[in-house]
C-alpha positions in Angstrom: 0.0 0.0 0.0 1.3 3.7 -0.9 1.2 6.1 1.9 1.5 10.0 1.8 3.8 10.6 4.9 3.5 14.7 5.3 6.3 16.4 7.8 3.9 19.2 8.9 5.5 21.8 11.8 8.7 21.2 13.7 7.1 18.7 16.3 9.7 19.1 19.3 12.2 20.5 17.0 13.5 24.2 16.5 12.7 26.1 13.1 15.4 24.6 10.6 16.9 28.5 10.1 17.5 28.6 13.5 19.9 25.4 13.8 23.4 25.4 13.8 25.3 24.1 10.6 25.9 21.1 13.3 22.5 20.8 14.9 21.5 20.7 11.0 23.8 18.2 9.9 22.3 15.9 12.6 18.7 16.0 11.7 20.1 15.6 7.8 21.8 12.1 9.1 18.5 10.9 10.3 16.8 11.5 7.3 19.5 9.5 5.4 19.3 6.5 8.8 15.0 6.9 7.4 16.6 6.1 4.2 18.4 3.3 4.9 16.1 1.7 7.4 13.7 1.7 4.1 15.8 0.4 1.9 16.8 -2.5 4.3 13.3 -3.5 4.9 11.7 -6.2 2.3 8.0 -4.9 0.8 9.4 -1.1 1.5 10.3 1.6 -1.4 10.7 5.6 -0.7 8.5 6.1 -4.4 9.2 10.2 -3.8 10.3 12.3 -1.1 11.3 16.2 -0.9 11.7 19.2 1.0 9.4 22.0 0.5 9.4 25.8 0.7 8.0 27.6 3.1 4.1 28.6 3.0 5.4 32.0 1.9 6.3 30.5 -1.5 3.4 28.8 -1.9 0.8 29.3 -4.5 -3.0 28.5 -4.3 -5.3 27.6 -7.0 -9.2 27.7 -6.0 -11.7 27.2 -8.7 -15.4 28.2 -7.7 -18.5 28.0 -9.5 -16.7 28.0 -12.6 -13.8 30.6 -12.2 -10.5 30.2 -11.1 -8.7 32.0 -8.4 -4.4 32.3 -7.8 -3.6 33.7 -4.7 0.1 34.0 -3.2 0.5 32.0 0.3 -0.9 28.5 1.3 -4.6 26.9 0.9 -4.9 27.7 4.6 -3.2 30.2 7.3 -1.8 28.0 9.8 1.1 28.1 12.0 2.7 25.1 10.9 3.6 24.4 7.8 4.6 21.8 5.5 8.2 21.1 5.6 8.6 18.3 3.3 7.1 14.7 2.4 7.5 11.1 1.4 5.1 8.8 -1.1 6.1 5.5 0.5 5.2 1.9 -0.5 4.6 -0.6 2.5 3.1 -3.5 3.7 1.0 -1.9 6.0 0.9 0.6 8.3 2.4 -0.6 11.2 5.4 -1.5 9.2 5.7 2.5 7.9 4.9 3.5 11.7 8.2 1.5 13.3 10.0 3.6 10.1 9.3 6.7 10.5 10.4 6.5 14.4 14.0 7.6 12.7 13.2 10.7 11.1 13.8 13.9 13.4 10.7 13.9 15.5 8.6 16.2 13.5 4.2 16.1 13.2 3.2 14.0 10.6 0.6 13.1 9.2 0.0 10.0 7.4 -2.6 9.4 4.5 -3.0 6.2 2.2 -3.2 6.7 -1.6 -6.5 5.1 -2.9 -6.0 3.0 -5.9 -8.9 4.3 -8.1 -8.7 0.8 -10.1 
């Protein structure tokens, strides 16, 4: 099953600007230990994964009753934003939970891609 694996806010850690180069180069190493720990795990596949820009560089595109809408800044005003994401392949979800126990303890949120066939 695919999974949608959304690193929303900084959970317990500091805004990324404010870390040193070193507090920076830990939280990069356990992204690459989520990585690996994938990789190493049979019926497990990191499909897509990035970091994203902050909400200020977002775009929005709202289409109502016909006509279309851009507007600069995210779909909602929120003080957390998305920081990045994952489209992972798993078993199951208990398998993608005991993964994602590496990554820097960020809020996620977890979503399953339906299959529409």
């Amino acid at each position: 099953m695919k999974y949608l694996v959304l690193l929303v806010g900084d959970g317990e850690l500091k805004p990324w600007p404010d870390h040193t180069p070193q507090e920076q180069a830990e939280v990069m190493t356990r992204f690459e230990a989520f990585s690996a720990a994938c990789r190493a795990r049979d019926g497990v596949e990191i499909l897509a994964g990035e970091a994203l820009a902050g909400p200020e560089h977002a775009t929005t595109l709202r289409t109502r009753g016909g006509t279309t809408t851009l507007t600069e800044g995210p779909y909602a005003e929120a003080i957390e934003a998305m920081g990045g994401f994952y489209l992972v392949e798993a078993p199951d979800l208990d398998v993608l939970l005991e993964l994602l126990r590496v990554l820097p303890p960020y809020d996620i949120q977890l979503s399953p891609v339906v299959d529409p066939y």
